[in-house]
Chimera marker file (.cmm) of the C-alpha trace (Angstrom):
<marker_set name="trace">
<marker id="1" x="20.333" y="-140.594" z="-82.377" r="1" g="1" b="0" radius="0.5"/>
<marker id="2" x="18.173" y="-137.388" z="-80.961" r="1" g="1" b="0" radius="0.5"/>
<marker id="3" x="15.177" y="-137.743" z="-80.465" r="1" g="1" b="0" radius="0.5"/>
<marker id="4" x="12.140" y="-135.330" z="-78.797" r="1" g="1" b="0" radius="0.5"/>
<marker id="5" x="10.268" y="-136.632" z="-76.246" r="1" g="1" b="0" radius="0.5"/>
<marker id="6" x="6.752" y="-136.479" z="-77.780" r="1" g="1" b="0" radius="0.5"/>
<marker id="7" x="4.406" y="-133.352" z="-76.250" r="1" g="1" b="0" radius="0.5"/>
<marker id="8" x="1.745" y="-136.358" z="-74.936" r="1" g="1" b="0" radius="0.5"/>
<marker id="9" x="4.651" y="-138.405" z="-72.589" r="1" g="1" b="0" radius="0.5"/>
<marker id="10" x="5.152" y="-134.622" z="-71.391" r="1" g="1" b="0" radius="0.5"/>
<marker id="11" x="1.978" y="-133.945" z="-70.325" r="1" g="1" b="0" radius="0.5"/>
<marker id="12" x="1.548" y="-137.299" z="-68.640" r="1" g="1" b="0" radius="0.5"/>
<marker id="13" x="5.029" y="-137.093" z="-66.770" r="1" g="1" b="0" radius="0.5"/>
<marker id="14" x="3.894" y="-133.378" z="-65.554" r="1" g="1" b="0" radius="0.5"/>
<marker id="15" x="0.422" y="-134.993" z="-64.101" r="1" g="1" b="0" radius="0.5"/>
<marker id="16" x="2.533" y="-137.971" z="-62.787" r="1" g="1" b="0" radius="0.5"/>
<marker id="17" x="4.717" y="-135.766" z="-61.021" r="1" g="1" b="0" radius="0.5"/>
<marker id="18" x="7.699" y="-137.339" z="-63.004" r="1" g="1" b="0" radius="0.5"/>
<marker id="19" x="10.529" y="-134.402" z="-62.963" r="1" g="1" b="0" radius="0.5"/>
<marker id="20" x="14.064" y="-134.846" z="-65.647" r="1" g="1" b="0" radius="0.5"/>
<marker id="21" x="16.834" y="-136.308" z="-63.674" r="1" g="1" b="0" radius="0.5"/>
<marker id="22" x="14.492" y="-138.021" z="-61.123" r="1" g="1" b="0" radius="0.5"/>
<marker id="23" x="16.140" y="-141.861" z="-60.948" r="1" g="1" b="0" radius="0.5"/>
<marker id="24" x="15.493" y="-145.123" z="-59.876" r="1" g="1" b="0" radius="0.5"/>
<marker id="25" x="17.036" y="-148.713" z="-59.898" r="1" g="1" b="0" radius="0.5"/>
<marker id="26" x="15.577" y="-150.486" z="-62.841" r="1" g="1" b="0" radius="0.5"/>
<marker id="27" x="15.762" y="-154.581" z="-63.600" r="1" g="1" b="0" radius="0.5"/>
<marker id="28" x="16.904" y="-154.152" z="-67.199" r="1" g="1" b="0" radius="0.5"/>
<marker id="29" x="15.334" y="-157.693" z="-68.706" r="1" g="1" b="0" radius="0.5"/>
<marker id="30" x="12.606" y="-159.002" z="-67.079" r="1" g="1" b="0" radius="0.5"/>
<marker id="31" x="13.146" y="-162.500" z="-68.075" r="1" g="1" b="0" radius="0.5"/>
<marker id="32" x="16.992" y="-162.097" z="-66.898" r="1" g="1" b="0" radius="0.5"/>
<marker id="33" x="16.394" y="-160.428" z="-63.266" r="1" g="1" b="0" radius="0.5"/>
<marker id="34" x="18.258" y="-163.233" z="-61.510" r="1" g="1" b="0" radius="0.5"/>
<marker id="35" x="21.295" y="-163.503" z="-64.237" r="1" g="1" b="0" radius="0.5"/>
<marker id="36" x="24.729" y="-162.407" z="-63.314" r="1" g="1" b="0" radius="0.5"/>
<marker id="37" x="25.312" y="-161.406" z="-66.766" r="1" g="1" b="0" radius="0.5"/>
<marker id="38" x="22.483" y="-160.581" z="-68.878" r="1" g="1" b="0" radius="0.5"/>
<marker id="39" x="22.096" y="-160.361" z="-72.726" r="1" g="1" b="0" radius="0.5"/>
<marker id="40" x="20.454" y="-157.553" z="-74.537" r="1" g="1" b="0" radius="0.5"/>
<marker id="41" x="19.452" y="-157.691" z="-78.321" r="1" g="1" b="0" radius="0.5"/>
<marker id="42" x="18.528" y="-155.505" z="-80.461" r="1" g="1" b="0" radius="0.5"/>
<marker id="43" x="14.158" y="-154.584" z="-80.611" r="1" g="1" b="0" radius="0.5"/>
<marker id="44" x="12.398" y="-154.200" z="-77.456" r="1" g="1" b="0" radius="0.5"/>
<marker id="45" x="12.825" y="-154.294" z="-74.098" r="1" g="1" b="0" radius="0.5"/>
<marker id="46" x="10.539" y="-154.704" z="-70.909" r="1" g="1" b="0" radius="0.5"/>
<marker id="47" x="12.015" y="-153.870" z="-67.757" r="1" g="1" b="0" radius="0.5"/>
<marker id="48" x="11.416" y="-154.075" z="-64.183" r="1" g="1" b="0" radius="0.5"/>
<marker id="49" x="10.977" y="-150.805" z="-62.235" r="1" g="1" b="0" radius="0.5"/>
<marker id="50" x="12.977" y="-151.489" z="-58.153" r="1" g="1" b="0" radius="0.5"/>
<marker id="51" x="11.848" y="-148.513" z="-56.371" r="1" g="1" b="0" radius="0.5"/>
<marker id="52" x="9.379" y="-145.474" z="-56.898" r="1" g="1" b="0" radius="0.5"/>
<marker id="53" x="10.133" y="-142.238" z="-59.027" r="1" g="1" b="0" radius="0.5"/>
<marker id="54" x="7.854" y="-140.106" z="-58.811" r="1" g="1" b="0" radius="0.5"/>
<marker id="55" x="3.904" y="-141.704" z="-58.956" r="1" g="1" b="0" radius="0.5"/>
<marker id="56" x="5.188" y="-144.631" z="-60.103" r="1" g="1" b="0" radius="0.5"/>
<marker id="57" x="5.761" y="-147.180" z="-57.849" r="1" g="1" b="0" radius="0.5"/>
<marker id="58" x="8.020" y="-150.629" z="-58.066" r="1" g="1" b="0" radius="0.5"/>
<marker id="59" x="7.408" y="-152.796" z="-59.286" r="1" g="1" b="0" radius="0.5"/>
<marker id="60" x="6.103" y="-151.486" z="-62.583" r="1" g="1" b="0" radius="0.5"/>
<marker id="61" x="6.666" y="-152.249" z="-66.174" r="1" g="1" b="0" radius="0.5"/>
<marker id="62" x="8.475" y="-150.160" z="-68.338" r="1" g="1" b="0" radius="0.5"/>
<marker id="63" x="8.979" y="-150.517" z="-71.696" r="1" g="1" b="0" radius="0.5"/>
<marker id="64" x="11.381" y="-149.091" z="-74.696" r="1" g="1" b="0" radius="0.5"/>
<marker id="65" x="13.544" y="-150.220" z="-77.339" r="1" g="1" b="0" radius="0.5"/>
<marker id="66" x="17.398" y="-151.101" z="-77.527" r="1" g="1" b="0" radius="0.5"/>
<marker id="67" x="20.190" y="-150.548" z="-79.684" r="1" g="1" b="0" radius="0.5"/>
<marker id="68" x="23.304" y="-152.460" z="-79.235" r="1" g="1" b="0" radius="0.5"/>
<marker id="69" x="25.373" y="-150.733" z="-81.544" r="1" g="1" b="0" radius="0.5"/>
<marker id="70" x="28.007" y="-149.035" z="-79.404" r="1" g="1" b="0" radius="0.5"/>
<marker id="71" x="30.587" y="-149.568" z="-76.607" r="1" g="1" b="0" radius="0.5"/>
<marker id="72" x="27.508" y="-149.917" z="-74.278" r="1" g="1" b="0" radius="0.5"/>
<marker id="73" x="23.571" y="-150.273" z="-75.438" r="1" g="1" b="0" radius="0.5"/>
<marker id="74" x="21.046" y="-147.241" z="-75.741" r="1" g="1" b="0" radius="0.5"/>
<marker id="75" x="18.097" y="-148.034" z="-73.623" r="1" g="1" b="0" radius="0.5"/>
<marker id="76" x="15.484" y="-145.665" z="-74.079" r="1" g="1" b="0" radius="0.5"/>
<marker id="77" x="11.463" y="-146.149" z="-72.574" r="1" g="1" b="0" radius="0.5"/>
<marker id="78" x="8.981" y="-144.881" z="-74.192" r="1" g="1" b="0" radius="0.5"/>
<marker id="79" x="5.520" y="-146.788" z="-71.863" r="1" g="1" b="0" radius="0.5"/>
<marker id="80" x="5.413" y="-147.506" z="-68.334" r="1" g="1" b="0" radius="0.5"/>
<marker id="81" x="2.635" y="-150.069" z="-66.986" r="1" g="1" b="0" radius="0.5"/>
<marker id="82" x="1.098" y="-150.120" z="-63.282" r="1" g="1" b="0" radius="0.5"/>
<marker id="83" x="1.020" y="-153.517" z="-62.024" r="1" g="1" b="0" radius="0.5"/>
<marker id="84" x="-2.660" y="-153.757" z="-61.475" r="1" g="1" b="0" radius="0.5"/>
<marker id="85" x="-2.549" y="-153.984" z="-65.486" r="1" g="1" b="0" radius="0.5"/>
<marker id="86" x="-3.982" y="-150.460" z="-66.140" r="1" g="1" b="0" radius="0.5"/>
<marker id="87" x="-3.191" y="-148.921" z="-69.743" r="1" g="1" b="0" radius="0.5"/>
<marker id="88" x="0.301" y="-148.170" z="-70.473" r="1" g="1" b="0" radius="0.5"/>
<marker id="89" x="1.033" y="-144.855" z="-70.061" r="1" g="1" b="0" radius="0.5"/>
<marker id="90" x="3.619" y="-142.590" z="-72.284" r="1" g="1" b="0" radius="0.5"/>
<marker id="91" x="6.998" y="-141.635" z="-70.993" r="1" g="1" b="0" radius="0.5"/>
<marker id="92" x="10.303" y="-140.758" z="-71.289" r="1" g="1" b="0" radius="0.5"/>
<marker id="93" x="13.197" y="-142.526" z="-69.884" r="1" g="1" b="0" radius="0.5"/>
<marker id="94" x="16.368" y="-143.594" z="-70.342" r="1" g="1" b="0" radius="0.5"/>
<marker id="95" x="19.030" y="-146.395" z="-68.571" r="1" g="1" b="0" radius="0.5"/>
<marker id="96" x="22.296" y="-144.974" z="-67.573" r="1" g="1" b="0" radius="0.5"/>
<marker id="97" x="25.200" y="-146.855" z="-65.609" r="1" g="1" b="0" radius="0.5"/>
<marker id="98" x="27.887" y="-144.411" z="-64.131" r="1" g="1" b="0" radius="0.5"/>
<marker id="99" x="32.036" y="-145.474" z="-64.914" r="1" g="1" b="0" radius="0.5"/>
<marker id="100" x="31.108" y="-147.543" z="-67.798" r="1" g="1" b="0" radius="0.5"/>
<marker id="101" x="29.387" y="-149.663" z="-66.059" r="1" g="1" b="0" radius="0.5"/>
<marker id="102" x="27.054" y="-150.747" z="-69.001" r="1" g="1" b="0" radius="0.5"/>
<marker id="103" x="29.993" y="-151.288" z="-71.054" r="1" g="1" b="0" radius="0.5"/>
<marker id="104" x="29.718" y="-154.618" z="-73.249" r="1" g="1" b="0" radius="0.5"/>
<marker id="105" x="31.221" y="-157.609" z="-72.648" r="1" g="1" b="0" radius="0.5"/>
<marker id="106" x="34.138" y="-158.415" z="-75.418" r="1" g="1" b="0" radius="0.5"/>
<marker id="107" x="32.231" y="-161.489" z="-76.147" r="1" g="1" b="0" radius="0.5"/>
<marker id="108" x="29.058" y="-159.563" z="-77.076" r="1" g="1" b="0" radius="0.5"/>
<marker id="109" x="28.223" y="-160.201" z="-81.136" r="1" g="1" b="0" radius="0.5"/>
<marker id="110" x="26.361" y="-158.075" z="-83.135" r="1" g="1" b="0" radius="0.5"/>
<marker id="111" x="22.765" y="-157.019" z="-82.392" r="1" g="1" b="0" radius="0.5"/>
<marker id="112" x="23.908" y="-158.945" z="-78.616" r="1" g="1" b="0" radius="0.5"/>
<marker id="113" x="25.093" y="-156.520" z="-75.732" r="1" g="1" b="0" radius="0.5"/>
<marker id="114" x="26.282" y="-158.745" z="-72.789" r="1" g="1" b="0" radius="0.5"/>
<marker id="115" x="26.131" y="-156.957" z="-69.525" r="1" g="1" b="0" radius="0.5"/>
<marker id="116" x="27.734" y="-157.691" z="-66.431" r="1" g="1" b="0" radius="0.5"/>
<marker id="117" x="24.670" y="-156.284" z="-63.918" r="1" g="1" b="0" radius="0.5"/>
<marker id="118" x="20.850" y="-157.135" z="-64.575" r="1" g="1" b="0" radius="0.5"/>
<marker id="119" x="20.580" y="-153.859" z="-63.269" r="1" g="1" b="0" radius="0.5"/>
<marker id="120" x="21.026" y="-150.006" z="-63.766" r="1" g="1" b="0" radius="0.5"/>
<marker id="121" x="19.408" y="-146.356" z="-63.365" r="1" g="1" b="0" radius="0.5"/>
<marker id="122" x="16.735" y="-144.910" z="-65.614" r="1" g="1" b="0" radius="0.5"/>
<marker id="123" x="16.786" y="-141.639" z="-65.323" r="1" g="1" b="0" radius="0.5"/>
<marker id="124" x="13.574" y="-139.318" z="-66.629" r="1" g="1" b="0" radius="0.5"/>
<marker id="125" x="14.297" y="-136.812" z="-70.000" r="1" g="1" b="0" radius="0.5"/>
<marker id="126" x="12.684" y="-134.941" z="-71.866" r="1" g="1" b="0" radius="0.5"/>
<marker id="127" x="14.742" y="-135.364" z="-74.951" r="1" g="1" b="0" radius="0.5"/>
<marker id="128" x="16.579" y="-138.587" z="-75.989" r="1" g="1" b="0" radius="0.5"/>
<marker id="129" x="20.189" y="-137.341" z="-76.782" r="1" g="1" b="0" radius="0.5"/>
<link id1="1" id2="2" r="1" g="1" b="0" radius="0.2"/>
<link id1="2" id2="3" r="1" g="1" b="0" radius="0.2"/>
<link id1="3" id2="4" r="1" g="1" b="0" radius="0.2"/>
<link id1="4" id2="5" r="1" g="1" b="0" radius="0.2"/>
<link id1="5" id2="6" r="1" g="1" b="0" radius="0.2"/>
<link id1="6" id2="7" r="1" g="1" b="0" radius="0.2"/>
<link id1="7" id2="8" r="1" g="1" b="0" radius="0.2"/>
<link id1="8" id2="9" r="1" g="1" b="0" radius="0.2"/>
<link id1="9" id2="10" r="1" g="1" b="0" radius="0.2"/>
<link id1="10" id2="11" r="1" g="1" b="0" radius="0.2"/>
<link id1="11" id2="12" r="1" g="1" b="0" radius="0.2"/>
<link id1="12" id2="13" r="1" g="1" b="0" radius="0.2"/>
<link id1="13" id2="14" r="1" g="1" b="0" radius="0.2"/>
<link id1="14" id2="15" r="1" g="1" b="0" radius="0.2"/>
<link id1="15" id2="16" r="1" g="1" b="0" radius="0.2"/>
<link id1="16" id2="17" r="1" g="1" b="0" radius="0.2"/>
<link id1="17" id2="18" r="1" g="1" b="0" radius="0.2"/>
<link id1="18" id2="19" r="1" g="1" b="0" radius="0.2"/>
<link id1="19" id2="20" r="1" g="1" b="0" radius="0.2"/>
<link id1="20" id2="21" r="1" g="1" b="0" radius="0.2"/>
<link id1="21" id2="22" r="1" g="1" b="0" radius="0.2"/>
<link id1="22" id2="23" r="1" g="1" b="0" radius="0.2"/>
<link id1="23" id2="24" r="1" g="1" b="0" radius="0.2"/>
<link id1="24" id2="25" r="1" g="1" b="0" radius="0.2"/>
<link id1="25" id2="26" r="1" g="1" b="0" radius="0.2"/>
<link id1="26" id2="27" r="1" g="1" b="0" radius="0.2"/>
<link id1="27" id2="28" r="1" g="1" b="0" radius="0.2"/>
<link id1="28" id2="29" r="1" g="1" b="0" radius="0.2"/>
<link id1="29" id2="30" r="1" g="1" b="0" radius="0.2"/>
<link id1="30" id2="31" r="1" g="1" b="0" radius="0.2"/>
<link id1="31" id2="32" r="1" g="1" b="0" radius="0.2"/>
<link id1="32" id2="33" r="1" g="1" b="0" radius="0.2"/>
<link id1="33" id2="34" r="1" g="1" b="0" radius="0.2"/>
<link id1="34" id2="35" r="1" g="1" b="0" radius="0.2"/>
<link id1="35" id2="36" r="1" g="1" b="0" radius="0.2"/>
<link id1="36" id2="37" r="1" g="1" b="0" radius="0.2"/>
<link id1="37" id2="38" r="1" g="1" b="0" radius="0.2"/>
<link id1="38" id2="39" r="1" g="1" b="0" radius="0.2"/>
<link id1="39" id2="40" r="1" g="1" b="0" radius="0.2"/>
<link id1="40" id2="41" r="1" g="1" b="0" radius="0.2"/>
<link id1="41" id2="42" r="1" g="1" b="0" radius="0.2"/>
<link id1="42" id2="43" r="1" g="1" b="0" radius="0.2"/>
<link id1="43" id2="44" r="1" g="1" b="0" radius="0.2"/>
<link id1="44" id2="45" r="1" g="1" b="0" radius="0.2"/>
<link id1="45" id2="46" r="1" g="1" b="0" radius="0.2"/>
<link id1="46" id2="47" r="1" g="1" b="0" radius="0.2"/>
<link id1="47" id2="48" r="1" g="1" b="0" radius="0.2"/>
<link id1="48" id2="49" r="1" g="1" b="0" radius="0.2"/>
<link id1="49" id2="50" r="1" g="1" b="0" radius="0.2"/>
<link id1="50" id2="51" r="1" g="1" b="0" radius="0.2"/>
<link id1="51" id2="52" r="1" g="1" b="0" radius="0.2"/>
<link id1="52" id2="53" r="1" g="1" b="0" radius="0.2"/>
<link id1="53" id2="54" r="1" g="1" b="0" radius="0.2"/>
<link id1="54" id2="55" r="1" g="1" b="0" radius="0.2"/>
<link id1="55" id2="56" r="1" g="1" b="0" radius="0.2"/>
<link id1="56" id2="57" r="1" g="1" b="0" radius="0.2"/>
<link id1="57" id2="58" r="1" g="1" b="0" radius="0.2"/>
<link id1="58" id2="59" r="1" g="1" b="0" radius="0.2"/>
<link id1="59" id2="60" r="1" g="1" b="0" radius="0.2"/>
<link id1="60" id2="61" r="1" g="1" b="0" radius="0.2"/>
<link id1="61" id2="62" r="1" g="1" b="0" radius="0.2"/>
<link id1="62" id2="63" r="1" g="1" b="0" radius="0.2"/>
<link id1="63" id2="64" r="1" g="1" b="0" radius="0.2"/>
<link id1="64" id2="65" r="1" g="1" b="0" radius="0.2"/>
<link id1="65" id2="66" r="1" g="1" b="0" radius="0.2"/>
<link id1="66" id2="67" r="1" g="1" b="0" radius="0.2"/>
<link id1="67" id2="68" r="1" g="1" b="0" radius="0.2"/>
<link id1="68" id2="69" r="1" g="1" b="0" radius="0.2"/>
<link id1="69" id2="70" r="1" g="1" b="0" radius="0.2"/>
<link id1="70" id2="71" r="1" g="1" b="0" radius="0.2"/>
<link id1="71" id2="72" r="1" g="1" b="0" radius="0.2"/>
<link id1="72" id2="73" r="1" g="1" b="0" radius="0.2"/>
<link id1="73" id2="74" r="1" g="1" b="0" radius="0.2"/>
<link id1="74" id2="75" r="1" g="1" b="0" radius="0.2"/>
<link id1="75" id2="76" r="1" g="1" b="0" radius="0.2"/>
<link id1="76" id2="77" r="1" g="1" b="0" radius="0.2"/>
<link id1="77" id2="78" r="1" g="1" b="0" radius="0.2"/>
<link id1="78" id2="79" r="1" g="1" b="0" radius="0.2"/>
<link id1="79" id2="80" r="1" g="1" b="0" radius="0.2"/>
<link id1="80" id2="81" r="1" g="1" b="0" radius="0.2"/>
<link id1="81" id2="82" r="1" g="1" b="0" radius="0.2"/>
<link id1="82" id2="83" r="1" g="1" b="0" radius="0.2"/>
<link id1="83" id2="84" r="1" g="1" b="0" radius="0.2"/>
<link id1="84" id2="85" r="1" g="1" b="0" radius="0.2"/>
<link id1="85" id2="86" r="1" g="1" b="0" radius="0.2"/>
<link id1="86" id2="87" r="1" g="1" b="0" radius="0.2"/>
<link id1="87" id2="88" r="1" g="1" b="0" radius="0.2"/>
<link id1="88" id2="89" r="1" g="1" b="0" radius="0.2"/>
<link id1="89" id2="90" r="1" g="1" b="0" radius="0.2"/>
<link id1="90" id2="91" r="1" g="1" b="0" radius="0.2"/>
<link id1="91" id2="92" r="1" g="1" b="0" radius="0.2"/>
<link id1="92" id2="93" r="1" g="1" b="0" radius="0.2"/>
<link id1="93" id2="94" r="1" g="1" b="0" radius="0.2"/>
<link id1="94" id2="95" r="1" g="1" b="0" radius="0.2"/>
<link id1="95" id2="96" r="1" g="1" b="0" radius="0.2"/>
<link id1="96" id2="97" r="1" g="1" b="0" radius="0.2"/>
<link id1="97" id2="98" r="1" g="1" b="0" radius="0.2"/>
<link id1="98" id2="99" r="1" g="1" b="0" radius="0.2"/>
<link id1="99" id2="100" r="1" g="1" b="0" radius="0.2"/>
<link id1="100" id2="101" r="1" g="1" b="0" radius="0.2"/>
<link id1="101" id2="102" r="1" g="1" b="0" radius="0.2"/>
<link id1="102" id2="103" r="1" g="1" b="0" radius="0.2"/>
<link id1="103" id2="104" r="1" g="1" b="0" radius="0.2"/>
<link id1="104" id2="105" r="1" g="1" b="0" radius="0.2"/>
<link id1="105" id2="106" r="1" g="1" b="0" radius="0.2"/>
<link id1="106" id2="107" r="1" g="1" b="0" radius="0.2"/>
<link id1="107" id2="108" r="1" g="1" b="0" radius="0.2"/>
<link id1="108" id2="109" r="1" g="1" b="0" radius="0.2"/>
<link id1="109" id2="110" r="1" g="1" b="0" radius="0.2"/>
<link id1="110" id2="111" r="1" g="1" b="0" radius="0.2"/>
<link id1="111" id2="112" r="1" g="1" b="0" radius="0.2"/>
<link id1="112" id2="113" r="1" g="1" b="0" radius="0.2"/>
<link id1="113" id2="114" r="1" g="1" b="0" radius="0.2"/>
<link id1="114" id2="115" r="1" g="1" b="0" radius="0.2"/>
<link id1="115" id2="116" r="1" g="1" b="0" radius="0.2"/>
<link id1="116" id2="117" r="1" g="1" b="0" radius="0.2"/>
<link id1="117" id2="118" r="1" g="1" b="0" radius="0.2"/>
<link id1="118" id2="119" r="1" g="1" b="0" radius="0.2"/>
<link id1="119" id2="120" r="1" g="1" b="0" radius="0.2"/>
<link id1="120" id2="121" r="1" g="1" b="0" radius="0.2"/>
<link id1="121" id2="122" r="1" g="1" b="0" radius="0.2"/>
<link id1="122" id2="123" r="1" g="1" b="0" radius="0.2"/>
<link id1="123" id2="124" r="1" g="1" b="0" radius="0.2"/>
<link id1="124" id2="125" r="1" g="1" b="0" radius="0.2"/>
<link id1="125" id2="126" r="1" g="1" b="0" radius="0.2"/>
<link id1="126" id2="127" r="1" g="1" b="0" radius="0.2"/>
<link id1="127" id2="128" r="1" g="1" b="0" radius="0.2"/>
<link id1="128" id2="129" r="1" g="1" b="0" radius="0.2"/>
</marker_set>
């Protein structure tokens, strides 16, 4: 599932001052930030940015698309959203757990990935690998 980063999200990340690898604590569902376990499906996903990275400061929106598919979800963001409800702005991002932490729950059924943490890193790219 490769995918470029479009030439537009890098221009914006170089004026934001966004860098690859630069991370941050991220509130994966939005509507789940309090859940002990949360449920991802399939389609969209807006997510709850915890501390800065770079220009862009917590709490911000960021938005992307999941896929449920595997062991653990692919989370990729592809807009991020200042609070003050300015335009969305083009990036590229991903959310990463470290020792399988975003592993799925056994329970989880298809197009369903149940988590056990309502939280985990996005990291910035500039490719989706």
């Amino acid at each position: 599932m490769s995918e470029k980063c479009p030439e537009k999200s890098l221009e914006v990340m170089r004026y934001l001052q966004l860098y690859v690898g630069e991370a941050a604590w991220v509130q994966l569902d939005a509507n789940q930030s309090r859940a002990e376990h949360i449920t991802l499906h399939d389609g969209p996903i807006e997510s709850v940015l915890d501390e800065d990275i770079g220009t862009l400061e917590a709490p911000m929106r960021l938005y992307g698309r999941v896929w449920t598919g595997g062991e653990q979800p692919v989370i990729r963001y592809y807009e991020a959203q200042f609070l003050k409800g300015k335009d969305r702005v083009p990036i590229c991002a991903v959310a990463r757990l470290g020792f399988g932490q975003l592993r799925k729950r056994p329970e989880s059924k298809p197009g369903t990935a149940i988590l056990n943490s309502p939280r985990a890193g996005v990291y910035i790219v500039d490719e989706f690998r």
